[in-house]
C-alpha positions as CSV (number, residue, x, y, z in Angstrom):
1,X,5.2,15.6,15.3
2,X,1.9,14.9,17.2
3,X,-0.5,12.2,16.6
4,X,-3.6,11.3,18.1
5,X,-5.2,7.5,17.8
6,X,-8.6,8.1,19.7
7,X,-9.9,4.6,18.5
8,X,-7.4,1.8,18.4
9,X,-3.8,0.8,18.9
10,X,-1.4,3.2,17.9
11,X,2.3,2.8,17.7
12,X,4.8,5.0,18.8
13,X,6.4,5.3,15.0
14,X,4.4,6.3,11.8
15,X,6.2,6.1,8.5
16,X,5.0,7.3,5.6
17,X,6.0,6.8,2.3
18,X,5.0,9.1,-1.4
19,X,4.7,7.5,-4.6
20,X,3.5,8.8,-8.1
21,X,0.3,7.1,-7.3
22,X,-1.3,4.7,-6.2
23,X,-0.7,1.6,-8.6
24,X,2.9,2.8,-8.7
25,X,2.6,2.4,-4.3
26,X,0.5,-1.5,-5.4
27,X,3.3,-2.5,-7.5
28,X,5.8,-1.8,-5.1
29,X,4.2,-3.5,-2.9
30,X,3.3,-6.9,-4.3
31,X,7.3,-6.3,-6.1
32,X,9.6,-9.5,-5.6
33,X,12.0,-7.5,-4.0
34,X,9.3,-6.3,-1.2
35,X,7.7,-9.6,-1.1
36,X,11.3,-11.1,0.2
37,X,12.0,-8.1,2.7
38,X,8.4,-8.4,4.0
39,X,8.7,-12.1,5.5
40,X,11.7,-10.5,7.7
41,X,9.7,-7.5,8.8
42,X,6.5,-9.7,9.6
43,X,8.9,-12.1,11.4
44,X,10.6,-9.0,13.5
45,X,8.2,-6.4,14.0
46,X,4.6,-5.7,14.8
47,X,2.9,-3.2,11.9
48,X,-0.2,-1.9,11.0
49,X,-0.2,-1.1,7.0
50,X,-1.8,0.7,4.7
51,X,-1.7,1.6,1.4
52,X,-4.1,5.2,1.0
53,X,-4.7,7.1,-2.4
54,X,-4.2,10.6,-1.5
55,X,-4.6,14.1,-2.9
C-alpha cells in the first residue's frame, strides 16, 4: 500500500511484524536465535528498526 515519509529517509520496503505484546516483541528480539541472524542482516542490508507498543 502507500506510504508517506515527509521527514527522513524512507525505504522502499516496510515490514511489520505482531506479537502478543510488547515484552513478548523484546524477547524476541534480544533471543539467541535473533541475536545470530541479526549480525548477517546488519552485515547485508541497510534497516531502520523499531520496536512500537501498539493498540
Amino acid at each position: 500500500g502507500q506510504s508517506s515519509s515527509p521527514e527522513g529517509p524512507s525505504g522502499n520496503r516496510h515490514v511489520i511484524i505482531e506479537f502478543e505484546s510488547y515484552a513478548v516483541a523484546l524477547a524476541c528480539f534480544h533471543s539467541s536465535e535473533y541475536q545470530a541472524a541479526l549480525k548477517f542482516r546488519r552485515l547485508y542490508s541497510t534497516s531502520h528498526f523499531a520496536i512500537v507498543e501498539g493498540a
